[in-house]
N, C-alpha and C positions, 0 to 999 in steps of 0.2 A: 637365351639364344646368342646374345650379344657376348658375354665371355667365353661361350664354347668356340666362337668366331675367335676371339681372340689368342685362345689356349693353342689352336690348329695353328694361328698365320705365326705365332712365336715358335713350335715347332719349326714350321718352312722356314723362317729365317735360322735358326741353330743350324739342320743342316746345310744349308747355302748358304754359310756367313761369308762366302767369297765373291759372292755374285753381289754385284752393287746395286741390283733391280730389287731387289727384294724388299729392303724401305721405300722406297715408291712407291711398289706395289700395295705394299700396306697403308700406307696414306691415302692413295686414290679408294683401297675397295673400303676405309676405314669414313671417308668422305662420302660415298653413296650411302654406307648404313645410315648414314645422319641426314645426309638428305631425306632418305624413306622415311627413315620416325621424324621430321617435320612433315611430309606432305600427309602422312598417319596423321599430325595434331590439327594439323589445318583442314582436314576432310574431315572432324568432331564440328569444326568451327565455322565451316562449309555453310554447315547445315544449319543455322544460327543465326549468325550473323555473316552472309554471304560478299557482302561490299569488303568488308576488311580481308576476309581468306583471298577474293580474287586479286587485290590488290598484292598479297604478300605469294600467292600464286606466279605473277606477274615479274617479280622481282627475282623468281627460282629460277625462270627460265634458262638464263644464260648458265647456272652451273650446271642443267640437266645435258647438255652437250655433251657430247663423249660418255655420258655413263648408259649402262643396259637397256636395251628393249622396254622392259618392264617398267622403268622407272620413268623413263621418256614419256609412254602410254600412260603410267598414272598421273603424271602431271597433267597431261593433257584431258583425260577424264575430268580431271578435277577442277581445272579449269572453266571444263563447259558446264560441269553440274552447277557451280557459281553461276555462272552466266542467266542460266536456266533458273536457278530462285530469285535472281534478280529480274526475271520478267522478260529480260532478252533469248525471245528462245531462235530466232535466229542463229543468234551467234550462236549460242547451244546444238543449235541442229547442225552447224558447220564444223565442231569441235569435233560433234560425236561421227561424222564421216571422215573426218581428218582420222581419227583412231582407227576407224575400221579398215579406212584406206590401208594406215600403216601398218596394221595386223593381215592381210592377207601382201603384202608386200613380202613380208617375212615368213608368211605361210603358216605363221602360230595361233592356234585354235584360242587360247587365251586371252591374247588382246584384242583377237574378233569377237571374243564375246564379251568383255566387258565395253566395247564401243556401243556393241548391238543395243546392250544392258541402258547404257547411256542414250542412247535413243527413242527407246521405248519410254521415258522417262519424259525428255522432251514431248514427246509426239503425247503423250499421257496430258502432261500443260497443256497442249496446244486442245483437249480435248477431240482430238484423233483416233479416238477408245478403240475402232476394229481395227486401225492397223496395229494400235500399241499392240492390241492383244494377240496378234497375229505374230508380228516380231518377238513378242518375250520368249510365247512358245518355240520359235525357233531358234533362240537365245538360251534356253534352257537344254535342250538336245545338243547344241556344240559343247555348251560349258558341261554339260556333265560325263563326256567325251573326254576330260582333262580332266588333273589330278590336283587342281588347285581346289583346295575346302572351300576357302572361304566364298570364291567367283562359285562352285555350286551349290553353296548354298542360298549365296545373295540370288542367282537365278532359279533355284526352288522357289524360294517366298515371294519373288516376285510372278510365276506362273502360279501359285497359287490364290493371292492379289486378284490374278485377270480373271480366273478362274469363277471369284467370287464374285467380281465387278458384273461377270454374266449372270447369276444369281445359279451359276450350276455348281450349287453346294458340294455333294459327294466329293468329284475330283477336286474340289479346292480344299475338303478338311482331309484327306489322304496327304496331298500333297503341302501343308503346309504342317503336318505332323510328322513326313519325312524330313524338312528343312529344319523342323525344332532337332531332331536327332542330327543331322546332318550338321548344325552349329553348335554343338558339343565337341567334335572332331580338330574343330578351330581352335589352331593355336596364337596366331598372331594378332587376333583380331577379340578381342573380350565381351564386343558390344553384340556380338551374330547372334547369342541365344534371346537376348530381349528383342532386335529387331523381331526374330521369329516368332516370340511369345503374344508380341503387339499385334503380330497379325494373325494368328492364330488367338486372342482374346478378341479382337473385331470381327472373324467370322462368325466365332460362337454369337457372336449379341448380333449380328443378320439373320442368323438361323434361330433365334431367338431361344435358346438353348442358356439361361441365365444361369444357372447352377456352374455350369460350364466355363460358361467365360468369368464366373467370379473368380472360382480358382486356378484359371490359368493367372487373371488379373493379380491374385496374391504372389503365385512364381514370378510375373513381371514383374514386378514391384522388389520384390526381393532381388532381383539378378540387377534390377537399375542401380539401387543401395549402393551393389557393390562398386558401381562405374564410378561413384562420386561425381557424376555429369549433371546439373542443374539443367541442362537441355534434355538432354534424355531422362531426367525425371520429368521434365515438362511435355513430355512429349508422352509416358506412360499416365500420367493426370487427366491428359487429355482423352485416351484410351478409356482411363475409369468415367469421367465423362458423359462418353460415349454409351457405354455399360448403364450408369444411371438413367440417364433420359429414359431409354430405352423400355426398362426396366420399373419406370415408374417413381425412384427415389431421387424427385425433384432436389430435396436437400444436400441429398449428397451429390449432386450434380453439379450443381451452384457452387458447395465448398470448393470441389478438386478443380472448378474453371478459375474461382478465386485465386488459388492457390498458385496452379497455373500462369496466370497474370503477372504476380510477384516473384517468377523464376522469371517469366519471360525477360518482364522489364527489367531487372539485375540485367540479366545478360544482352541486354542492346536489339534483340533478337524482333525486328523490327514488325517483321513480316508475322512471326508466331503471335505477336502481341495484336496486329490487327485479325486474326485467326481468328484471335482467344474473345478477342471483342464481339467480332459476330455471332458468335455460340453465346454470350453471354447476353446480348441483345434477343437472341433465338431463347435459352433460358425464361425471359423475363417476360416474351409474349403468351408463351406456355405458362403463366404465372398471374398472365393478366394485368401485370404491370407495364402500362404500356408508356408511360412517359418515361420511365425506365430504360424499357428496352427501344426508345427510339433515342436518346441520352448515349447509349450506349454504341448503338446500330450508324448516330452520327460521328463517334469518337473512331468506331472501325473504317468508315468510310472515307476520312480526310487519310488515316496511316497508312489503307489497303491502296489508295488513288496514289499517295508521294510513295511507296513501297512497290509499284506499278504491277501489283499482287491482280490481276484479272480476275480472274476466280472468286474471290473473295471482295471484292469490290461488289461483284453480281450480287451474291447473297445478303451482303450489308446495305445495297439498294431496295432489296425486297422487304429484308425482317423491316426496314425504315418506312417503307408503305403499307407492311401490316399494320405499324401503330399508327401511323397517321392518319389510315383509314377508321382504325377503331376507337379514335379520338376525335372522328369527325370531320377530321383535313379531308379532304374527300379529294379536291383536285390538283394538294402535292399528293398523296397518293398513290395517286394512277400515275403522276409524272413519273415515281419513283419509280413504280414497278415496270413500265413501258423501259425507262432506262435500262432495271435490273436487266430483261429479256431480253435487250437487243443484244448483249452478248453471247448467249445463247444461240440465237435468231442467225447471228455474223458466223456461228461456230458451225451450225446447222444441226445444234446438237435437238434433237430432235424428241427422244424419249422425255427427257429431265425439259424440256420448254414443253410436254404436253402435261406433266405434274404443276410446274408452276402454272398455265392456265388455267386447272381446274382449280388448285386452291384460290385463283386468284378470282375465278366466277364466285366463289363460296364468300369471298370475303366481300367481295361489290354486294351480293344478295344481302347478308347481312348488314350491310351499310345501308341498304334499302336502294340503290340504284340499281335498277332490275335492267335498264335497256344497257348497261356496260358489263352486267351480267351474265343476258343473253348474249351478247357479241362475244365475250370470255368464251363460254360453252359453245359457240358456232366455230372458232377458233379450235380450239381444244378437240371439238370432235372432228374437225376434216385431217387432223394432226395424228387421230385414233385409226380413222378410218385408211389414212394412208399407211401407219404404223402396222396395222393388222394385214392390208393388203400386201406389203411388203414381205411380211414374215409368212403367209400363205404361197407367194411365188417362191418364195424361198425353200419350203417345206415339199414345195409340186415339185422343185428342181433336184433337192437333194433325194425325191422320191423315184425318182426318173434316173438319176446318176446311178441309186440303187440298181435299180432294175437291168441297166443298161451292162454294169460291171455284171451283175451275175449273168446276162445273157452271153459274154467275152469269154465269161469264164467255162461257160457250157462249151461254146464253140469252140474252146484250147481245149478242153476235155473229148469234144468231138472228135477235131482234129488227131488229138493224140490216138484215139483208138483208130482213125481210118490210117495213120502210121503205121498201127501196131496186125493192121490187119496187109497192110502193103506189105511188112515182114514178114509174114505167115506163108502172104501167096509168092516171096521169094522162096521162101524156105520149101513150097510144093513143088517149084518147076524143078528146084536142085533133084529131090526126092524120086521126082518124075524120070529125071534122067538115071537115076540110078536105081530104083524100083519099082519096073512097072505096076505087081501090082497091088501098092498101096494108093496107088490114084485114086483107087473110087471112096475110099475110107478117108482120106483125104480133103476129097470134093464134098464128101459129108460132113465131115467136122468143119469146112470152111464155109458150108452153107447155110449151116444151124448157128455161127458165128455172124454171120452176114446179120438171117435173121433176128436173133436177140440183139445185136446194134440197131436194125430197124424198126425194135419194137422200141427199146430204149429212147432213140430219135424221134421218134411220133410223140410215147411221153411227156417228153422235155417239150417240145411243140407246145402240145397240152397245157402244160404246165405254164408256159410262158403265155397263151394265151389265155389263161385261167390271170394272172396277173396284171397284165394289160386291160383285162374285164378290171380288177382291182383299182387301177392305175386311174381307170377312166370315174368311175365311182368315186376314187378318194377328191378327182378333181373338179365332181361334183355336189357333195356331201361335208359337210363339215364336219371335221375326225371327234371334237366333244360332242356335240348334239346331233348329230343326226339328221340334221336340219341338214333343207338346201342350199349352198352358198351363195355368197354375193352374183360370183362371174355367171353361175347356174339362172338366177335370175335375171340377170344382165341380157344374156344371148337370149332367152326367151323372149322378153319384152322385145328385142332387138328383130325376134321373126315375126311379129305383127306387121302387119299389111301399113304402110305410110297412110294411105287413106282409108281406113276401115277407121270408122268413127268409135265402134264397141268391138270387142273380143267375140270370137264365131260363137264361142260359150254363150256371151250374151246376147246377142243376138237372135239364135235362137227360141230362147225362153222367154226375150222382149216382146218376139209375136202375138204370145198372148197372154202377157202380163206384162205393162205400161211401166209396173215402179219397179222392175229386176235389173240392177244396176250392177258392177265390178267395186271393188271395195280395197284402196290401202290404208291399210294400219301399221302404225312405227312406232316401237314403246321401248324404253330405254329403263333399267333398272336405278331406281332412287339411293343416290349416297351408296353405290357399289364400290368404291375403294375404301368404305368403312370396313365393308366386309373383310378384303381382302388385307387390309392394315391390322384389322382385330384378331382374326381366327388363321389366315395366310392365303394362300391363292388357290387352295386345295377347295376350303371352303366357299371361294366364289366358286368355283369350276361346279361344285355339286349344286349349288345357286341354279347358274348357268342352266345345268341341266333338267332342275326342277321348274322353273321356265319355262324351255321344251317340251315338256311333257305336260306340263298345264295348254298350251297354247293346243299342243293335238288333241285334248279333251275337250277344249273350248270349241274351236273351230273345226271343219267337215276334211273329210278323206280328201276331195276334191279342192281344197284349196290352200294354196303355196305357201308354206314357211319355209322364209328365209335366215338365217344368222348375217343379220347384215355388217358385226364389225363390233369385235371387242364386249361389250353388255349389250346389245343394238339388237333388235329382231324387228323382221320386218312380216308383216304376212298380206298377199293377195288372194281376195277372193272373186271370184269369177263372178259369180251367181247369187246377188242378195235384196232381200227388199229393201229401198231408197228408205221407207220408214223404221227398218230396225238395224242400222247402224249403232245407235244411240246404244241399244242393246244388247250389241255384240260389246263395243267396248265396255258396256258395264262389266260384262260377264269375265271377259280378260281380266280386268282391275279386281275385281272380288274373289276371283276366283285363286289369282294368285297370292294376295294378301291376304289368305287364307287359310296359306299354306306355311307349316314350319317343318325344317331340316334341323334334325338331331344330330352335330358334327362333335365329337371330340368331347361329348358331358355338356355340351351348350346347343338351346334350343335359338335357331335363327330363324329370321323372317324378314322377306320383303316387301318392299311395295312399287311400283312400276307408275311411268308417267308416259300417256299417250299423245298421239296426232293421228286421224284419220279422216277420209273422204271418200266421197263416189269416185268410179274412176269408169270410164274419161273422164274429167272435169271441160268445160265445152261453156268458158267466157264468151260473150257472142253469138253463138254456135258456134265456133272454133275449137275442136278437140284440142290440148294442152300435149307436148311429147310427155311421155311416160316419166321422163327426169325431172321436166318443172313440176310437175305436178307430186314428184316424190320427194322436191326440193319444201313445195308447199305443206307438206304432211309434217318436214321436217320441223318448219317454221309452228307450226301447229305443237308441236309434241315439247319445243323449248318454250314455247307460252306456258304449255301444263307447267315445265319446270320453276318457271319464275314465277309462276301466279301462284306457290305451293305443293307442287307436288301430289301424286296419287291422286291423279286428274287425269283426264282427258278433253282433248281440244277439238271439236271436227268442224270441214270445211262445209262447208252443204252447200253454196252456190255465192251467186257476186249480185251486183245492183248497181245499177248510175255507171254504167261503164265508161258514159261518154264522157263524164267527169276526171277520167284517171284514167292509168294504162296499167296492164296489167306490172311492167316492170314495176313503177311504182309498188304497187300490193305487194311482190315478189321481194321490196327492197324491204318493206318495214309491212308484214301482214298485222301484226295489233293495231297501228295506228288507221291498217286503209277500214280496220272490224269497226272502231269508236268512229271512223270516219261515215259508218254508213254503207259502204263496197263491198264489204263482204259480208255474207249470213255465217256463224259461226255459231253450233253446239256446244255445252260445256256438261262434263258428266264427270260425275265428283265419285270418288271413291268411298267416297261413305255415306252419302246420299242418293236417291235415287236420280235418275238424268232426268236434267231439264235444259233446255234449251234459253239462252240471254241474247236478251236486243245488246247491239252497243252501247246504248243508252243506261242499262241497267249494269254496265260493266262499271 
């Protein structure tokens, strides 16, 4: 590229050897090319070791004056991406508006999307994941509006990136197999197909498609070869990795992190190297080697903390408290991982703080501290329950938008015909005036038109009210199981009478029978993200649903299942004898652990952890609202959890009130059970039910 430039501006000078501008001219546009291919080495170098590029970034400034749009913008790109791996995402998020600023100033579709580009990237650090991913996507529609390769392809792999972050496979292995083609096209730029290849070998090993991502893994590998970059092989290593863990081949995972390390560190690459440390701390607990991987987990922690690496500081807090706890530190431990989360916590990232709760209950259980266990899991699931209520309002609105556009769209459809029919009865009167008589032929054809539009009208009516029936349904049904939902149950409980002490149901049947009581039950499936880590999410969902259909066999026509959130069912019965409680939960627990799903050549099986009670519950004689008392089932069903699992826990009544308040019980129910206060049943999933004094707990 560089001597065709030059072959051209020697031509311009031959003919204009008169004009005196013409060695200037060559010197100034001979001066931008060199500028470009340095801020080309230092955007390799960017990415690496970011202190030293921003610093010699810093120093270009003043020759970037007076030269092109483009070059002005990629300095300023380059700048903020510095910025942004040095931790400052600040300054990064000011750089990347500065760009965008300056690209719609100019009205160039190009430098508004690599500012966009630049942003998403930012806001990506900052842990911002809906906007990034909102922005890329509209970062990818400008760039690919322009004819610059390389910006659309760098905005392919990055909407395929988001794509994947959302776990919606399809559009992200489409789109991230157009950008590997799409970085072929690329002339200026040599590194576009391994970025592409890297990310296209990372979604294969999400979709867990190994075959796959191996031999993309080998094309990467081979196209890195060629860069001769020690960071971008360090960065393909990391890729394989990835691929290893994944996949099982511990050894070769540990090699390419090794190896990884020994690039890093050659190249200064401060932040990679505390990266590489975490993963290799992360290796070692998976390995069992736990003074290792806390050896390790401390080395990433003091680099990621002076490197002001956020991200990566979280995670080398936690891998540090898994081993601390698995070596018995019990209360640096908890200090560690309470740190790791507050980041998280600060971020409000929400999804990934309710993953580290549950491993972090997994790992207190197995330490044997069960009461920092159950707090782990009471955390973790009001995180699930908000999580799932979220994306149910989400799925009613996007349900409702539906419905609302095709209803817009009937009434333009409408519309246009009652247009089309306004033209017709111009077209009569003209007709009218000019032959009599076609009027009544006329009046016929316009009246048999009238009608087939009012038949049509009524239809669509129909129809729309056929949908609305739908609409109402979907917002009381859960769209996997068929169960009733959360809010379904909510507004129910909600129409009880303030003072009606039992449900009209029970009351009833109390007349003349004394022990006919109401009944909740709350049972949560056991080590359900085993499931869905081992076999994918397909296989819990069929779970999920064989679940469902145990509980409608276990319990009556007449009484309420709910999908209370995530693996969570809940079920109310109206109508049951106070003495065979004990009995229904056995029948739930055996009935389901009894069952296996043949998914994919593998025979699965659950086992399920209860809490139940009479309902009212009536401390005092004081009926309990509907919530504390589903709060207490709750309490009930994480006892099963920590005392073991594939249990059940019921409440049956209180004692010594005057001793305690109910809040109390409500704060800590195992201790007010050992304390005496409560009566509590315990029914074991593989023995028959029997009921325990506190004493015998």
């Amino acid at each position: 590229m560089r001597n065709s430039w030059w072959l051209i501006q020697a031509r311009t000078c031959a003919l204009a050897a008169a004009l005196t501008l013409c060695p200037s001219a060559a010197f100034a546009q001979m001066d931008e090319a060199t500028l470009n291919g340095r801020l080309f080495d230092i955007r390799e170098q960017s990415r690496f070791v970011p202190d030293k590029a921003l610093a010699e970034l810093l120093k270009l400034q003043p020759e970037a004056d007076g030269k092109s749009p483009y070059t002005r913008a990629e300095l300023l790109v380059q700048i903020s991406a510095s910025r942004m791996r040095l931790g400052d995402n600040a300054g990064a998020m000011a750089g990347a508006e500065q760009v965008i600023a300056y690209g719609k100033s100019l009205k160039d579709n190009v430098i508004i999307a690599k500012g966009m580009l630049n942003k998403v990237y930012v806001l990506s650090a900052k842990a911002d994941i809906e906007a990034a991913h909102a922005l890329a996507f509209e970062a990818e529609k400008l760039a690919m509006s322009t004819d610059n390769a390389a910006l659309r392809t760098q905005a392919t792999i990055t909407a395929g990136q988001c794509y994947a972050e959302q776990g919606n496979f399809p559009p992200a292995l489409i789109t991230l197999q157009r950008a590997l083609d799409l970085s072929r096209t690329v002339k200026d730029d040599p590194a576009m197909p391994a970025a592409a290849l890297n990310a296209l070998t990372t979604l294969y090993t999400q979709m867990k498609e190994f075959d796959k991502a191996s031999a993309s893994l080998a094309d990467l590998l081979a196209e890195t070869e060629k860069l001769n970059s020690p960071g971008r092989m360090a960065m393909a290593k990391t890729t394989e990795y990835g691929l290893a863990i994944d996949s099982g081949q511990n050894k070769r995972a540990l090699a390419a992190l090794l190896r990884t390390l020994e690039l890093v560190r050659k190249l200064g690459a401060e932040r990679m190297v505390g990266s590489t440390l975490v993963n290799l701390s992360d290796s070692y607990l998976k390995e069992r080697d736990y003074p290792r991987a806390a050896q390790y987990a401390q080395e990433a922690l003091r680099l990621t903390q002076r490197s002001n690496d956020e991200s990566s500081t979280a995670v080398a807090r936690i891998n540090l408290a898994q081993a601390y706890l698995a070596m018995g530190r019990i209360a640096e431990g908890k200090a560690e991982y309470e740190a790791g989360m507050a980041r998280y916590e600060r971020e409000n990232n929400k999804p990934y703080l309710q993953q580290v709760l549950r491993e972090y209950g997994e790992v207190l259980e197995r330490s044997g501290d069960l009461a920092g266990a159950l707090s782990a899991y009471h955390r973790e699931r009001e995180l699930s329950n908000e999580l799932f209520e979220k994306q149910r309002q989400k799925a009613v609105l996007e349900l409702q938008e539906k419905y609302a556009t095709e209803k817009k769209q009937r009434q333009i459809e409408l519309l246009s015909r009652e247009n089309q029919l306004k033209g017709v009865e111009i077209d009569n009167r003209r007709l009218q005036q000019r032959i009599w008589w076609l009027l009544a032929l006329v009046f016929g054809l316009a009246s048999l038109m009238i009608g087939m539009l009012y038949r049509k009208v009524r239809n669509a009516n129909a129809q729309l009210e056929e949908k609305n029936l739908e609409l109402k349904a979907q917002s009381t049904l859960d769209p996997l199981t068929s169960l009733y939902n959360r809010r379904h149950f909510q507004e129910f409980m909600r129409g009880l009478k303030p003072h009606d002490k039992l449900p009209p149901e029970i009351e009833k049947r109390a007349e003349h029978r004394n022990d006919i009581v109401g009944a909740l039950f709350l049972l949560d499936v056991d080590h359900f993200k085993n499931v869905n880590d081992t076999y994918g999410h397909a296989a819990g969902d069929a779970v999920l649903k064989m679940i469902a259909e145990n509980l409608r066999i276990a319990l009556r026509e007449t009484d309420m299942i709910v999908r209370w959130g995530g693996e969570e069912f809940l079920a109310f019965l109206p109508a049951s004898p106070r003495h065979g409680l004990d009995d229904i939960a056995k029948r739930i627990l055996t009935g389901i652990s009894s069952q296996t799903i043949r998914y994919q050549g593998h025979e699965i099986s659950v086992k399920v952890s209860l809490g139940f009670s009479p309902f009212p519950l009536t401390p005092g004689g004081t009926p309990l609202p509907w919530e504390r008392a589903v709060n207490l089932v709750d309490m009930a069903l994480y006892m099963a959890k920590s005392h073991g699992r594939n249990r059940a826990y019921g409440v049956r009544g209180f004692a010594n009130l005057e001793r305690t308040s109910m809040e109390a019980i409500e704060q800590d129910l195992e201790r007010a059970w050992r304390d005496g206060f409560v009566d509590l049943s315990v029914v074991s999933g593989e023995t028959a039910a029997q009921a325990l004094a506190p004493a015998a707990a």
